[in-house]
N, C-alpha and C positions, 0 to 999 in steps of 0.2 A: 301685751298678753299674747302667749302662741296660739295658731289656731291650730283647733283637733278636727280631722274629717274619721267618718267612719268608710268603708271597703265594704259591702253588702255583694254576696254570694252573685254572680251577674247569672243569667243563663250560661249555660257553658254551649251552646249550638245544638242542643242532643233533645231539649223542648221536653226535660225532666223537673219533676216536681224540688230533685234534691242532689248532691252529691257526699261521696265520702272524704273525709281528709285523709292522704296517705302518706305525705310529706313538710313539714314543714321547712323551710331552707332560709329563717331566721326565726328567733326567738327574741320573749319580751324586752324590750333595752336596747333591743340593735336596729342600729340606722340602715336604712336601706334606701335606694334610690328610683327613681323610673322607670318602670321597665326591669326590673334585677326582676330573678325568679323568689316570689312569693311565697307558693305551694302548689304539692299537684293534687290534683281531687278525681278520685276515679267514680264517673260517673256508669249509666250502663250500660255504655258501648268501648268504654275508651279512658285513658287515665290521660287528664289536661293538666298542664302546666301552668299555673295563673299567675301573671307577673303582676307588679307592684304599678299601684293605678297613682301613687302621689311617693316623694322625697321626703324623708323626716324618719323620727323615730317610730319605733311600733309600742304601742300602749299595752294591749289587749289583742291574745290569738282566741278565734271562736275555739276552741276545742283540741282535744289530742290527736293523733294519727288513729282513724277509724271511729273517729265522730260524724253522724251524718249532721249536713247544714242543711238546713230548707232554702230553696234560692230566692231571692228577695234581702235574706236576714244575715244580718252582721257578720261576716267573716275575720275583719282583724279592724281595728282606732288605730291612730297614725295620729303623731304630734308634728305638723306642716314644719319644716325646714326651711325660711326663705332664702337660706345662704345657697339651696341644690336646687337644680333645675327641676322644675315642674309641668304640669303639663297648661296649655293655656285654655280661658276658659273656652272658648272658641272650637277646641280640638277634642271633646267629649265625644267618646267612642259609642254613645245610645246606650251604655249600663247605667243603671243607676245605683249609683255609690254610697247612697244613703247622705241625708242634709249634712252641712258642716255645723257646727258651733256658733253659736253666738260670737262676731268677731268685728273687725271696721269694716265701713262698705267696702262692697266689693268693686272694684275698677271696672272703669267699664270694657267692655267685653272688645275680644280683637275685632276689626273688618269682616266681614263673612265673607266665602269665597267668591269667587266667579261665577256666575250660572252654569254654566260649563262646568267646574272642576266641583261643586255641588253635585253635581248628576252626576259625572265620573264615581263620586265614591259613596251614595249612597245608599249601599248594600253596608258600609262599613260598623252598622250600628251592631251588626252579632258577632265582630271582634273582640278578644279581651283582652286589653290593656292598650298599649298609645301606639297606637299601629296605623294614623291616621298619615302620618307625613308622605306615605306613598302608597304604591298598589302593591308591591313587592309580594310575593308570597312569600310566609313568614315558617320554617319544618323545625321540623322537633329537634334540639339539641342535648346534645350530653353536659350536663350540668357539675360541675367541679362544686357537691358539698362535703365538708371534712377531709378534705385531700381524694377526696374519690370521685370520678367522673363516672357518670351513667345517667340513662334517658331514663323521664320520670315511669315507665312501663316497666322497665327493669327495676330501678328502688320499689316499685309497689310488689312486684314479685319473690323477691330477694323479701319483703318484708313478710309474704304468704309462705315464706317456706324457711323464716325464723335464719336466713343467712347472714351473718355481718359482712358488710361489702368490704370494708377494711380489710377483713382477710383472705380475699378472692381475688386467685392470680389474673388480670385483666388482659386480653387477647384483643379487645378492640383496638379499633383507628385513636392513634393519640391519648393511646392509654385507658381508655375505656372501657368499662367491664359489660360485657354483653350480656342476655338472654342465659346463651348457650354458657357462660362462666359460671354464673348464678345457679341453674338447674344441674352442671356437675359437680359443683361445691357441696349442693344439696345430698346428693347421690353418695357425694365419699362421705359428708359428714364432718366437713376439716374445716367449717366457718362458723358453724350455728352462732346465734351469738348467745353471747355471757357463758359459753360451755370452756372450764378448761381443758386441760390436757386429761384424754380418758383416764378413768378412777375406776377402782372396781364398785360395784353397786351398793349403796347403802342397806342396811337392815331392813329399810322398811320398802324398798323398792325389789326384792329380793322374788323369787315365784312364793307365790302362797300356800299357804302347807294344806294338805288332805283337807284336814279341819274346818279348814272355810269353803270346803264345797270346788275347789277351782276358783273362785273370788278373790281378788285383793282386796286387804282387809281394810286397804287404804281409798277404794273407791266406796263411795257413799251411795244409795238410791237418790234419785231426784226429789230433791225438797218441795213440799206443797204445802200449797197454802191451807185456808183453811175451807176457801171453796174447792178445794180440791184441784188446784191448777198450780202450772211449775212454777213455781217463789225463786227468785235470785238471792243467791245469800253470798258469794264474790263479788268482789268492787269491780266497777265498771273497768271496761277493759281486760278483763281474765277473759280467757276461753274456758271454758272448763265444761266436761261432758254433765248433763242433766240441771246447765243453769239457760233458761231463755237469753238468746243473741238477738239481737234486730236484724233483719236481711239488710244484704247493703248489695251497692252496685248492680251487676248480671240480675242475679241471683232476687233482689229486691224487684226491679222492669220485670222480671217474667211472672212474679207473683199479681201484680198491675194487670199486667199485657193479656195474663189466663183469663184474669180475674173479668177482666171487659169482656175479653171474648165469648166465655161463658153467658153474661148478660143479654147478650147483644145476640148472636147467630143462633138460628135456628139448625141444629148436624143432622144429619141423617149418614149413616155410613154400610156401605156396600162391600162384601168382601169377596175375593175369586182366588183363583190358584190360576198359574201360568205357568202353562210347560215346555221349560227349557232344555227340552229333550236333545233337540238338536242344535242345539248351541255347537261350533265347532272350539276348537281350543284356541285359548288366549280371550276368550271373551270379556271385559272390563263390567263385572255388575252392575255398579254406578256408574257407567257411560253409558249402559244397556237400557237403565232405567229413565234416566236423562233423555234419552233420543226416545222411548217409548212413548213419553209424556209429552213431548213436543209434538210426535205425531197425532197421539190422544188432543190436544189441544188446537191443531189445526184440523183435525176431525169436526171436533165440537167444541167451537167457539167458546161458549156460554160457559165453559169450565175457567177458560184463561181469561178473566174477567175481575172488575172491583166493581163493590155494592156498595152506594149511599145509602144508610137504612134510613136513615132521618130525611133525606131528599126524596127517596125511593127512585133513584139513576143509578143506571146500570152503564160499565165503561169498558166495550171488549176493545181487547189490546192485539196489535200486529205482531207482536215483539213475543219471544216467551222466556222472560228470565226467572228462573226457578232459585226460589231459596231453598238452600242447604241446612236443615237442620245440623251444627255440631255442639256433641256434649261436652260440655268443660266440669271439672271441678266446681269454680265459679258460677255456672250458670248456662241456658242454651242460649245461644246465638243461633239467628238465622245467615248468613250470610249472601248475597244473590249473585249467582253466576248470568250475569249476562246475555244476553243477544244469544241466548243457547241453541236455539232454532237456525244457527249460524257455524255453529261448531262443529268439527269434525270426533269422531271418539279419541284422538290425541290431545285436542282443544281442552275438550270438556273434562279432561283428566287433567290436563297441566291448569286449567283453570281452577279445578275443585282443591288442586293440591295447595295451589298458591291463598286460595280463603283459609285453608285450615293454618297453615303455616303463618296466617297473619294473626290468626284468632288466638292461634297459640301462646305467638306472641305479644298480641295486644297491641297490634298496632296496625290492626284493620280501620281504614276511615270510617267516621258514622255515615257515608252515604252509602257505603256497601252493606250497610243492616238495615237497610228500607226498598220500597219500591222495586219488590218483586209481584210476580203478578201470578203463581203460583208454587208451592214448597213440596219440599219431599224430604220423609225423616225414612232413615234406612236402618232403623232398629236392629233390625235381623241380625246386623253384624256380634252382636251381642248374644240376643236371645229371645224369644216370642215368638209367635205364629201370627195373630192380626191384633188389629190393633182400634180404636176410636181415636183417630188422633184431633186435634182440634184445630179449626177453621180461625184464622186469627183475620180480621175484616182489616181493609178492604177486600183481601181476597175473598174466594168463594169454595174454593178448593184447595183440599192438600193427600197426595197422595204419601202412604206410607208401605215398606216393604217388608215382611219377616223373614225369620232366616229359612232358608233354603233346606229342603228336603229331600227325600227318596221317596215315592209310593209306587205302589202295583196301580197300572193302568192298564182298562181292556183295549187290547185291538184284535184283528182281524183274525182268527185263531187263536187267541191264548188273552194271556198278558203278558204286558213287560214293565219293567221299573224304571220310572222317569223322574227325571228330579223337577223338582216344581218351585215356583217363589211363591208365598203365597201374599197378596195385595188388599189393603183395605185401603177405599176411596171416601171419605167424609167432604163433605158438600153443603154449603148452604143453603136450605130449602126454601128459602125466602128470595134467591135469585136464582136456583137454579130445579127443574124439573127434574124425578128420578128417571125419567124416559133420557134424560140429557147425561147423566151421573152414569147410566149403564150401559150406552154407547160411548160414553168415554171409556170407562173402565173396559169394555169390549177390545176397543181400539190398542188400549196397552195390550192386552194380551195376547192381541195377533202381534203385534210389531216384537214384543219380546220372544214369540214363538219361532222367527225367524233365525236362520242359522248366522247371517252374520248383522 
């Protein structure tokens, strides 16, 4: 009788409740082996590749591309192959796979290692898949599925922006379709997929006549129920405007992340103007800002700090790495720039530039979206004047910037017109005093008022 194991969702490293499926790279009936790529699952930092934890056939996939899996629960049945290399019992990565089936006893189990080579790899338990035989670091590779090569961050992108990879001229190493192919494909419009060769428009996609007000007569109001809330009336998996979607990935953590936050900190927010009058030219706003806050922070401590609320301990830090608020499509990422109380204003720019450019790409590590020890969202570049912004714990503080202005200021005979930032400081008033919150925000304002 063959044995069947199930594949249970592992943690993916990111310590989330769930992930999304966004690739499959087999389907039910096909053999796959050890180790071969599985699927990739964008969780909410990052799109993982999960290779195959057992040899044999696949029975059962949990779900389509943009299914959420809860982690713990079923992700794909496997019918055991003894004729393919397996993994031994011995060499279990700390996931748990979910039990096997009803089968003969099990053998008994290999030797256990050495004392020594035990200790060596016992961190190995938040790997996913048989990564056990060395220490090796294991990087993301370009994956050949359907004749096409590309990294599972590119197919999850290429799939957000409806591109067939098949028909994207590939500019990577070794044939590879990159990022940057995918998002110009997008742009000309020459891959969409299932789209043929442009056609003139059909009757009913046409502009809509007087009659309907400016309306297409072909979009509907959102369907409600009978309690009065939005009812899905498309099959799972449409997009379609005015039917409820699930949040998934980014977008899902930050509704989580607000949502605690909210609970949990007590805000209090402070707002000032800061006149960057004599700013001389070429000044970098965001490196302006960045060095402001570091000074504000070695001013007053108690700003660059984490708060246990449940312990009630408080952790002032030497260091000041400043998360980056950046907005995606997807969802906000914080990102941390680093050792920033270290940087120079070329540093902090070639640093800032390299989070965005990863963010963009998706292929920032989950270590650089944790363990900053205070943030700063620069809204302004948009649009607003101040802002609440929110205190996401540990931290205690997060400053935010609006955009930049012109006003009439009095001096010494007259006035004159200065352009100003204007700054809002939100705090948490359960670790930190307003006497502390106003000498911070003090502190930005002289150091921003500085010409260089």
């Amino acid at each position: 009788m063959s044995q069947t194991k199930s594949f249970n969702l592992p943690d993916l490293g990111e310590g989330l409740p769930d992930a999304t499926i966004v690739e499959w790279f087999v389907k039910e009936g096909d053999v796959i082996k050890l180790d071969e790529p599985l699927v990739s699952m964008e969780t909410a930092k990052a799109v993982v590749e999960v290779p195959s934890p057992f040899s044999g056939k696949v029975l059962k996939l949990a779900g389509a591309p943009g299914d959420i899996v809860v982690t713990g629960h079923m992700l794909a049945h496997f019918e055991i192959d003894p004729n393919l290399p397996q993994r031994a019992e011995g060499q279990d990565t700390g996931h748990h796979h979910g039990a096997p089936a009803p089968a003969a006893p099990t053998p008994a189990p290999a030797a256990a290692p050495a004392p020594a080579a035990a200790a060596e790899r016992a961190d190995e338990g938040t790997v996913v898949g048989a990564m056990v035989s060395s220490n090796a670091v294991h990087t993301e590779q370009a994956v050949a599925v359907g004749g096409v090569k590309a990294m599972p961050a590119v197919r999850a992108m290429a799939r957000k922006l409806g591109v067939d990879l098949s028909r994207v001229r590939a500019t990577g190493a070794e044939g590879a379709v990159t990022m940057n192919d995918v998002k110009q494909a997008a742009e000309a419009g020459t891959a969409r997929i299932g789209s043929p060769l442009p056609q003139a428009p059909s009757p009913a996609l046409r502009a809509p006549s007087p009659a309907s007000g400016g309306r297409d007569a072909s979009v509907s109001r959102t369907p409600l129920s009978a309690a009065g809330k939005p009812m899905r009336t498309a099959p799972p998996g449409v997009v379609a405007k005015g039917q409820p979607e699930p949040l998934k990935g980014v977008r899902r953590n930050m509704a989580r992340v607000m949502a605690d936050a909210h609970s949990k900190v007590v805000p209090t927010t402070l707002n000032d103007d800061a006149d960057i009058h004599a700013w001389a030219p070429g000044n970098d706003m965001t490196s302006r800002l960045v060095r402001a806050i570091v000074t504000a922070c070695q001013t007053v401590p108690a700003m660059n700090a984490w708060f246990d609320g449940d312990n009630l301990t408080r952790t002032l830090h030497a260091q000041v790495d400043i998360g980056i608020a950046v907005d995606t499509d997807d969802g906000l990422f914080v990102p941390a720039l680093r050792n920033a109380d270290m940087l120079d204003a070329r540093g902090v720019r070639e640093g800032i530039n390299r989070l965005r450019q990863q963010v963009e790409d998706r292929s920032i590590a989950s270590s650089e979206l944790s363990g900053y020890t205070i943030s700063l969202s620069n809204f302004g570049m948009f649009a607003g004047r101040y802002a609440t912004p929110v205190v996401v714990p540990p931290c205690v503080a997060i400053v935010a910037a609006g955009r930049a202005r012109f006003q009439l200021t009095p001096v010494m005979g007259g006035v004159e017109t200065h352009k100003v930032i204007p700054l809002s400081v939100t705090f948490d008033h359960r670790a930190c005093t307003g006497g502390e919150a106003a000498r911070f925000l003090r502190a930005l304002i002289d150091d921003l008022a500085l010409t260089h």
